[in-house]
N, C-alpha and C positions, 0 to 999 in steps of 0.2 A: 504494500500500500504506500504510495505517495507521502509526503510529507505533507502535501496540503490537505489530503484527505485525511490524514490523522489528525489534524487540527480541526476541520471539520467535524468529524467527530468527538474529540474532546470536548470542542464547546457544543454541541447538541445535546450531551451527555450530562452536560451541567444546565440545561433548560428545562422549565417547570413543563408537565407534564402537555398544558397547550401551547404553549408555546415551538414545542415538539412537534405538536400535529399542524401548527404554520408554518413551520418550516420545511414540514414534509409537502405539505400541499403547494409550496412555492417552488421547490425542487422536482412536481409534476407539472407545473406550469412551464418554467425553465425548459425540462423535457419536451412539452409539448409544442412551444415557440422555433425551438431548434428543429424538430421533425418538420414544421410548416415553415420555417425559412431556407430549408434543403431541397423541400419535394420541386418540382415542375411546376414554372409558374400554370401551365396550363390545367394542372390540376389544381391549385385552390381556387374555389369561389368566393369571389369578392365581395358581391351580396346578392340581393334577390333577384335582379337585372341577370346577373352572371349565370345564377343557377339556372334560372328560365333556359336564357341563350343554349346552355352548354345540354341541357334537357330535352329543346327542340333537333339541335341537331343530332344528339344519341338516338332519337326517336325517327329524325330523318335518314341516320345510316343503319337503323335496325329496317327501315321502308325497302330500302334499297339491297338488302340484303347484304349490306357490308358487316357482316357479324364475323366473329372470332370464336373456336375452341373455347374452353376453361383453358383447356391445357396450353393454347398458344399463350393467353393472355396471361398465364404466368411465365411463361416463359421471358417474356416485357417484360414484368414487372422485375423477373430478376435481372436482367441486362440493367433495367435504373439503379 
């Protein structure tokens, strides 16, 4: 382990018992920030504009028969 993760944990270790569980819940937000400022911008939705957009056209190439495997689509997903 890291030095700075043992210090991380020393002072978590000495935090009242909520204080503990915001600090956990801030180190999943942390998490979660990081996972959405990595992924492809084309996958996050921006807001309810974006989701429509990105819905009609899923809808448009399922019309069209542009569909994909499970198995190909993972396949993508592991290449990103």
């Amino acid at each position: 382990m890291s030095i700075e993760k043992q210090e991380l944990f020393k002072s978590i270790e000495t935090l009242p018992e909520e204080l503990a569980f915001q600090v956990l819940d801030y180190i999943e937000y942390l998490k979660f920030n990081s996972i959405i400022y990595n992924a492809p911008k084309n996958l996050i939705i921006k807001d309810e504009e974006d989701l429509k957009k990105k819905l009609e056209k899923g809808i448009e190439s399922t019309e069209k028969g542009e569909v994909y495997s499970l198995e190909e689509v993972f396949e993508e997903v592991q290449k990103i």
